[in-house]
Biopython code that builds the backbone (N, CA, C, O; Angstrom):
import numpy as np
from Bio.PDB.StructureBuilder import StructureBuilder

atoms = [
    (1, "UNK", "N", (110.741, -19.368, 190.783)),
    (1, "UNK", "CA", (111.940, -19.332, 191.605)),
    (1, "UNK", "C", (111.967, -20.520, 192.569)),
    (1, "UNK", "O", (112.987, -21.205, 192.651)),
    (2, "UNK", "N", (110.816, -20.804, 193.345)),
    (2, "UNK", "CA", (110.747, -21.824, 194.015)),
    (2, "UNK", "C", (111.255, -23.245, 193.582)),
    (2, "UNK", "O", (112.018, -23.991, 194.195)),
    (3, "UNK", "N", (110.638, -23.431, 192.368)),
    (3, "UNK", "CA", (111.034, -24.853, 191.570)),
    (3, "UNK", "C", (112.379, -24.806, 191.628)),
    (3, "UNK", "O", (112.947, -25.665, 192.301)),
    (4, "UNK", "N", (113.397, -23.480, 190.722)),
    (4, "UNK", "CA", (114.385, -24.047, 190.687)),
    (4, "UNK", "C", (115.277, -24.503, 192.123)),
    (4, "UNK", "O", (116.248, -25.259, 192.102)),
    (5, "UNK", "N", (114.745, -23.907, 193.260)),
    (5, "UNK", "CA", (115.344, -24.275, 194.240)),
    (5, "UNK", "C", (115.103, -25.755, 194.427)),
    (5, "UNK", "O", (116.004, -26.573, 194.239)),
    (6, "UNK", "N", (113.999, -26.061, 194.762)),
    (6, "UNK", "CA", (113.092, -27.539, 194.787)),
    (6, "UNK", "C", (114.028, -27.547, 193.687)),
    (6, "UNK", "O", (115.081, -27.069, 194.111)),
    (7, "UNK", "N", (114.134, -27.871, 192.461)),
    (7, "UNK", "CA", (115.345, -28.688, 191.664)),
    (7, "UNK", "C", (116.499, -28.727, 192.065)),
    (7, "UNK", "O", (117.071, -29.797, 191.855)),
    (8, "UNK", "N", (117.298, -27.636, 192.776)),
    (8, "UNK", "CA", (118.511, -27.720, 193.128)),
    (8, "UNK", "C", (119.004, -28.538, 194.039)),
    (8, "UNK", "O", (120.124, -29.015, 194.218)),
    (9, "UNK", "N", (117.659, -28.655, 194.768)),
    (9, "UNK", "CA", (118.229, -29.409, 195.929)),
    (9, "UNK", "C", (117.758, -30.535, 195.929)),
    (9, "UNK", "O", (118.244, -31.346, 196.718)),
    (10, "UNK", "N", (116.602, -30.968, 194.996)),
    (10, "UNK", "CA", (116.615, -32.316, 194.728)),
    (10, "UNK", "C", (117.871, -33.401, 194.165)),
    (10, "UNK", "O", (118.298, -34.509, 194.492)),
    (11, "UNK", "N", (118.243, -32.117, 192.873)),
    (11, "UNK", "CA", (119.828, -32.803, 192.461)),
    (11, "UNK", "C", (120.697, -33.359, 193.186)),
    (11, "UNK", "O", (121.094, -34.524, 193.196)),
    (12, "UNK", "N", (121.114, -32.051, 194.093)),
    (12, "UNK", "CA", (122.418, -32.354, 195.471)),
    (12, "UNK", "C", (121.727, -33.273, 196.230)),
    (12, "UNK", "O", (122.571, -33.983, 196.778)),
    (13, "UNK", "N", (120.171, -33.751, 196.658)),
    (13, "UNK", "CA", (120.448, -34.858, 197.570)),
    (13, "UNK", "C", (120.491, -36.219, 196.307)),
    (13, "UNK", "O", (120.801, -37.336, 196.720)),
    (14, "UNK", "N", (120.222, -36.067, 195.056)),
    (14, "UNK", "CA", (120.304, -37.346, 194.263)),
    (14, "UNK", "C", (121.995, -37.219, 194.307)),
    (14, "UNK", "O", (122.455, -38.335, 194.549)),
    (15, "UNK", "N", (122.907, -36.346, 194.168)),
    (15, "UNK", "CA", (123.974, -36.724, 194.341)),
    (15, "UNK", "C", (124.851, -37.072, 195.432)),
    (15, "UNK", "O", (125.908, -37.701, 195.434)),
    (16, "UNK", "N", (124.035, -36.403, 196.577)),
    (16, "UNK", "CA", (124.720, -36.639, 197.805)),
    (16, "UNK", "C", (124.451, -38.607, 198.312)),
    (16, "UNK", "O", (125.288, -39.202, 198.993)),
    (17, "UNK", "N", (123.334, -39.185, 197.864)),
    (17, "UNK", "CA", (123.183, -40.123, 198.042)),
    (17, "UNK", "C", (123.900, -41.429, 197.709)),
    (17, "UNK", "O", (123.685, -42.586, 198.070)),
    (18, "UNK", "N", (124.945, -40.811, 196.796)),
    (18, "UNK", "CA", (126.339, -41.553, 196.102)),
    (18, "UNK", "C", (127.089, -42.012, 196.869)),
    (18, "UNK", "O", (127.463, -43.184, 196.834)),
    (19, "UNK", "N", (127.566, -40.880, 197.988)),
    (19, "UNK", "CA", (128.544, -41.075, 198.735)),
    (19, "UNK", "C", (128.540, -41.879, 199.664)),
    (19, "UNK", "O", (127.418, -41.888, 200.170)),
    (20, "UNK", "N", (129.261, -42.606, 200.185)),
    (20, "UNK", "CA", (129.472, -43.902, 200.863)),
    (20, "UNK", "C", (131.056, -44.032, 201.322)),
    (20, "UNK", "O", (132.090, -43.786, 200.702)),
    (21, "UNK", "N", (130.854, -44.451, 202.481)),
    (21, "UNK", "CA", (132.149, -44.886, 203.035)),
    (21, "UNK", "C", (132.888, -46.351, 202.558)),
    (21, "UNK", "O", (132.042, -47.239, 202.664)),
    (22, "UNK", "N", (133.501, -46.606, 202.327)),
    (22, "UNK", "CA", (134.029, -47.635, 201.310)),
    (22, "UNK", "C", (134.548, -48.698, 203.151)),
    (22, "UNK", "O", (135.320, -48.354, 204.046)),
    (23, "UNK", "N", (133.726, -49.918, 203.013)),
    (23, "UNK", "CA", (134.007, -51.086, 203.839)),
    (23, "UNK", "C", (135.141, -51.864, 203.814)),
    (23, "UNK", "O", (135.284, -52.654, 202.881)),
    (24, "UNK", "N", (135.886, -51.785, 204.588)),
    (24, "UNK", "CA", (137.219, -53.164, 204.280)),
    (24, "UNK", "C", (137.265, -54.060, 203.784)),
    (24, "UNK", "O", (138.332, -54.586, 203.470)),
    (25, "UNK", "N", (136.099, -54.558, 203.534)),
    (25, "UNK", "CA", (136.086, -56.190, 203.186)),
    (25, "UNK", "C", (136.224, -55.556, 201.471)),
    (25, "UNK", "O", (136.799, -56.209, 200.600)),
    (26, "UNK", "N", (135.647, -54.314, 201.235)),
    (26, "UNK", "CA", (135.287, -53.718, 199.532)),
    (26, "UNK", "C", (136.757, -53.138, 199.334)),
    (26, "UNK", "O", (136.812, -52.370, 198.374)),
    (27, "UNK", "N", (137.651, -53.273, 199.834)),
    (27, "UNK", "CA", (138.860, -52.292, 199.389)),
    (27, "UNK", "C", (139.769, -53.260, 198.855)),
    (27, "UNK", "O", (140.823, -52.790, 198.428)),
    (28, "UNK", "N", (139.595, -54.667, 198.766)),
    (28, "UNK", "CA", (140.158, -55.618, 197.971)),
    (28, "UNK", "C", (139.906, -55.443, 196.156)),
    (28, "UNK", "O", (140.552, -55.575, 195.116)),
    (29, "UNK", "N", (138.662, -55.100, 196.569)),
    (29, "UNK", "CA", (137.814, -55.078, 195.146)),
    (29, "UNK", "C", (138.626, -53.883, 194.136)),
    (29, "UNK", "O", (139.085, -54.150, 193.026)),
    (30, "UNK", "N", (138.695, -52.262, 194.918)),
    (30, "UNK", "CA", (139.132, -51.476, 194.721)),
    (30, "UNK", "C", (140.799, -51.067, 194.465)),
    (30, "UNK", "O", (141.346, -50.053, 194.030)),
    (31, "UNK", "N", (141.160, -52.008, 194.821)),
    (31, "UNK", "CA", (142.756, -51.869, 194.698)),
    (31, "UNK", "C", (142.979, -52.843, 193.228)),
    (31, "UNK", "O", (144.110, -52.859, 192.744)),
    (32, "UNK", "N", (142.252, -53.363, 192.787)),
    (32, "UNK", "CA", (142.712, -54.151, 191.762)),
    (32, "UNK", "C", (142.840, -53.269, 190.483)),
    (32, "UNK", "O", (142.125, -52.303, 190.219)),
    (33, "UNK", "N", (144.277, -53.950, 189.432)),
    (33, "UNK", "CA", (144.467, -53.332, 188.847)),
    (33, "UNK", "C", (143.503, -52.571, 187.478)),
    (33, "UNK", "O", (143.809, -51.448, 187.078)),
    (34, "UNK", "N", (142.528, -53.227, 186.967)),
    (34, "UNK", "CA", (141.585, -52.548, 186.811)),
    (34, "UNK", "C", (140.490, -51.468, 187.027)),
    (34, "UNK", "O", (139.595, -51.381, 186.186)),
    (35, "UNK", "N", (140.501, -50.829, 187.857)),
    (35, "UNK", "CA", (140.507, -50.346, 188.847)),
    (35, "UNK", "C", (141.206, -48.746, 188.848)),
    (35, "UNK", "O", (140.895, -47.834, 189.615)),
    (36, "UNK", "N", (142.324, -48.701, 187.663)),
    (36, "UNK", "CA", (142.925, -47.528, 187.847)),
    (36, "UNK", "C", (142.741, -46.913, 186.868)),
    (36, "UNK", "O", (142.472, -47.304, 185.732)),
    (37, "UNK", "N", (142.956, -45.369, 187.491)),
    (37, "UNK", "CA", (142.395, -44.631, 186.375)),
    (37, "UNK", "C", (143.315, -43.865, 185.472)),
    (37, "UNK", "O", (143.111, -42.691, 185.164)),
    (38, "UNK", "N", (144.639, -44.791, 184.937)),
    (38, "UNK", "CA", (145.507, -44.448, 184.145)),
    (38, "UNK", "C", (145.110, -45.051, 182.616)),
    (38, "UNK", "O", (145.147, -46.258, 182.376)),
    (39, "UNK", "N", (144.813, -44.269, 181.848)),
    (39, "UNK", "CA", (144.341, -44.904, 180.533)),
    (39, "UNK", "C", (145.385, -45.419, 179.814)),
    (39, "UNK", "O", (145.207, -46.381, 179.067)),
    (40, "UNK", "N", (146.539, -44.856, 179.957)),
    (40, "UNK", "CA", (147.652, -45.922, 178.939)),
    (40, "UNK", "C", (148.993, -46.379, 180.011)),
    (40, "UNK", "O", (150.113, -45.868, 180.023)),
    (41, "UNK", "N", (148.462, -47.532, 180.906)),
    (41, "UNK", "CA", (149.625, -48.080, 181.544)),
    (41, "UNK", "C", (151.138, -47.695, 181.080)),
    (41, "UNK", "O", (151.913, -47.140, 181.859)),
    (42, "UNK", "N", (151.515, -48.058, 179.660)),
    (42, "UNK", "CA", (152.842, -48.139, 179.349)),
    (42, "UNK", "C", (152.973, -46.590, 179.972)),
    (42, "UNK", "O", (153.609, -46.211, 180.955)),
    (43, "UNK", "N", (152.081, -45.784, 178.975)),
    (43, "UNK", "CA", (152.878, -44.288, 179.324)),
    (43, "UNK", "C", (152.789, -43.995, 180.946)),
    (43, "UNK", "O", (153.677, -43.213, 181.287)),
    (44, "UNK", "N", (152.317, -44.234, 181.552)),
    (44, "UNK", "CA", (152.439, -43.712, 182.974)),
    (44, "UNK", "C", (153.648, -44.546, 183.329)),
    (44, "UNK", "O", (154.664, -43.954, 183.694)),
    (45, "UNK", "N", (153.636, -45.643, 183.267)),
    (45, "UNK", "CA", (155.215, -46.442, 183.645)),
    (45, "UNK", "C", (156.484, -45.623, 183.087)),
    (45, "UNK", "O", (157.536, -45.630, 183.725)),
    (46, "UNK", "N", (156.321, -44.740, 181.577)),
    (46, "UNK", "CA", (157.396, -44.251, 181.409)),
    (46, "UNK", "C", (157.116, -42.756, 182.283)),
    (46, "UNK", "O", (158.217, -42.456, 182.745)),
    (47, "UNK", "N", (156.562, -42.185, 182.506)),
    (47, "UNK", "CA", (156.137, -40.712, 182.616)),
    (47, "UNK", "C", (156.667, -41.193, 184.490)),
    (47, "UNK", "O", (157.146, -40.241, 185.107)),
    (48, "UNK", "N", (156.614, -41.972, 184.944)),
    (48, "UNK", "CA", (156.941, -42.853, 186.333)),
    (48, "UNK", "C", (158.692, -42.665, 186.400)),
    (48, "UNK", "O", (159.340, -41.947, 187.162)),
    (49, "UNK", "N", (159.006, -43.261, 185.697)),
    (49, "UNK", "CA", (160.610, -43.540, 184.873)),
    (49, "UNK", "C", (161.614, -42.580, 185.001)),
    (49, "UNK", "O", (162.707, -42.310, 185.498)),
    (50, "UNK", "N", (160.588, -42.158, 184.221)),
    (50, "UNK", "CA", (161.306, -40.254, 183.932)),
    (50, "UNK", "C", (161.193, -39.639, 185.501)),
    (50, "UNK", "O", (162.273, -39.380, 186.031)),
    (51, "UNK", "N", (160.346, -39.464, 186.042)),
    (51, "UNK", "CA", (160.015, -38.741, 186.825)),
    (51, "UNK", "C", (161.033, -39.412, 188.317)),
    (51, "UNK", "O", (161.996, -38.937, 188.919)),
    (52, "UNK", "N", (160.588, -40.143, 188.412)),
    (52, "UNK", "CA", (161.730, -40.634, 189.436)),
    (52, "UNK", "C", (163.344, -41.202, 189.026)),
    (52, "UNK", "O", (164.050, -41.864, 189.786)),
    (53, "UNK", "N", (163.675, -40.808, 187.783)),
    (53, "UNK", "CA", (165.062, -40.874, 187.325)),
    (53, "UNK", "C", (165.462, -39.196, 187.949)),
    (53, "UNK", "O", (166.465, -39.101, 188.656)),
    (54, "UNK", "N", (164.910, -38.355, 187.749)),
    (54, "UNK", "CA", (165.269, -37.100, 187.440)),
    (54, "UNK", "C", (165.149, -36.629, 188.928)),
    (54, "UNK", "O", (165.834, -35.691, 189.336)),
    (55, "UNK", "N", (164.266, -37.296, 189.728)),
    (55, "UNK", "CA", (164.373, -37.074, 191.338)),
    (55, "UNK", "C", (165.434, -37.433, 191.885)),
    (55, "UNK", "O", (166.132, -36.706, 192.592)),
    (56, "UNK", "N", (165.710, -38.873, 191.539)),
    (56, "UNK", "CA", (166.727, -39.716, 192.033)),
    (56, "UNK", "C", (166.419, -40.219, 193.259)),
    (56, "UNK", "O", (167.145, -40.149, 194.250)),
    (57, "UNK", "N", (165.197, -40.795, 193.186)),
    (57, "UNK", "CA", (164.364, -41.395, 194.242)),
    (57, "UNK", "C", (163.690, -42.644, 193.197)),
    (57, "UNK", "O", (163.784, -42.704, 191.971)),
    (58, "UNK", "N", (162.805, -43.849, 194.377)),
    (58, "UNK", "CA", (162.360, -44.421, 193.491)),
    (58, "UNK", "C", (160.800, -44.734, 194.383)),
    (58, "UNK", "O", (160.764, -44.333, 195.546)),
    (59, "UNK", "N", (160.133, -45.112, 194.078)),
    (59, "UNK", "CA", (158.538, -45.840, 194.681)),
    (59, "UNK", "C", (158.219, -44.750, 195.683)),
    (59, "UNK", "O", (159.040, -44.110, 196.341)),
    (60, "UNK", "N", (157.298, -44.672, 195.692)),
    (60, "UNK", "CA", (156.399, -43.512, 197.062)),
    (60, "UNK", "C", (155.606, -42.484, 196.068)),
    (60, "UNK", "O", (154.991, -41.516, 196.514)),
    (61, "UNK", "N", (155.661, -42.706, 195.069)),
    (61, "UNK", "CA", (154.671, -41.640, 193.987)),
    (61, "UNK", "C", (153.607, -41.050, 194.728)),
    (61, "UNK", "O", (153.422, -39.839, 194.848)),
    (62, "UNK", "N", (152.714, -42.229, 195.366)),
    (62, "UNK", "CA", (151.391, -42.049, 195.835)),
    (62, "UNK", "C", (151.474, -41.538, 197.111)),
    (62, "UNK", "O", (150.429, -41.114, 197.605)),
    (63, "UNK", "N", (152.540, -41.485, 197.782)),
    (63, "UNK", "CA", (152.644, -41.168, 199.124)),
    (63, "UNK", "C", (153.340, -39.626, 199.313)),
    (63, "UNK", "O", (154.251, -39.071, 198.697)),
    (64, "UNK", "N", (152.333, -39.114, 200.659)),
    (64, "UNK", "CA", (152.866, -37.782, 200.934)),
    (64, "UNK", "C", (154.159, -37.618, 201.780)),
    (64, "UNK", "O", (154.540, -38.501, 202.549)),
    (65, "UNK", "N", (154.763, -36.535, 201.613)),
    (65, "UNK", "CA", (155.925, -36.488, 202.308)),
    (65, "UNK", "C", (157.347, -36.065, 201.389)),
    (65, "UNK", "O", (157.375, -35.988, 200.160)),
    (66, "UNK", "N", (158.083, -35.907, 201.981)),
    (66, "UNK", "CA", (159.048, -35.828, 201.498)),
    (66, "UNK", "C", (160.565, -35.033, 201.897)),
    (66, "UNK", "O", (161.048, -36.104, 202.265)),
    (67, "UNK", "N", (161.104, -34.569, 202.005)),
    (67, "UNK", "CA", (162.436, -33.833, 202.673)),
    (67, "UNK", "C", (163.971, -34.291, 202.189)),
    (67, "UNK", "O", (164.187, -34.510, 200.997)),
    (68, "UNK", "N", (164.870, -34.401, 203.052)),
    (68, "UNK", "CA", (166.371, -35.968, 202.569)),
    (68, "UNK", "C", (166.452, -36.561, 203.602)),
    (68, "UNK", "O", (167.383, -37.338, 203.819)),
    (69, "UNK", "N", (165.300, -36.275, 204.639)),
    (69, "UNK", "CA", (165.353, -37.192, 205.816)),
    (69, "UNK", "C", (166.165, -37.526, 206.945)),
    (69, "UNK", "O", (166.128, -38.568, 207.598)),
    (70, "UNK", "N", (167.015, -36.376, 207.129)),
    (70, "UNK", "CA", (167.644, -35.696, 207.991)),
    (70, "UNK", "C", (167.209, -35.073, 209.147)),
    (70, "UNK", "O", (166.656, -34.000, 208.905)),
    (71, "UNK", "N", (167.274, -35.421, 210.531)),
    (71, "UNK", "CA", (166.818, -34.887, 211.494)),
    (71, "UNK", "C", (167.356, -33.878, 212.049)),
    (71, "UNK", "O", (166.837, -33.370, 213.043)),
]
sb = StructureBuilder()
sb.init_structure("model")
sb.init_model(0)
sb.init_chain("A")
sb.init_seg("    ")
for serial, (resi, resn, name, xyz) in enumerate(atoms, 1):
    if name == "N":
        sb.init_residue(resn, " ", resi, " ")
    sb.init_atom(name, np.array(xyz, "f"), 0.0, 1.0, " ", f" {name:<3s}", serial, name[0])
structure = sb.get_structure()
């Protein structure tokens, strides 16, 4: 019983040791278009298309929010 604990928590700190705060100077690196994790560009551009035809909105995909912006 002991081991598997001693294993469990050896794992979580080998995985916890991943995590990292991402530096400014590294978020150049990260924004590039390679970088994304859409496997077939075209189709997300159409699945994009569609999706904001049918809203009747356009750009802000990635961004939270939303309402008709009426105070």
């Amino acid at each position: 019983m002991n081991q598997i604990i001693l294993l469990a928590v050896l794992t979580s700190c080998i995985f916890a040791s991943g995590c990292s705060t991402v530096k400014p100077w590294q978020r150049g690196y990260l924004s590039k278009d390679i970088m994304t994790s859409a496997v077939d560009p075209l189709g997300s551009s159409l699945d994009n298309h569609i999706y904001f035809s049918k809203e009747g909105s356009s750009g802000g995909g990635q961004a939270a929010g939303g309402g008709c912006g009426c105070n």
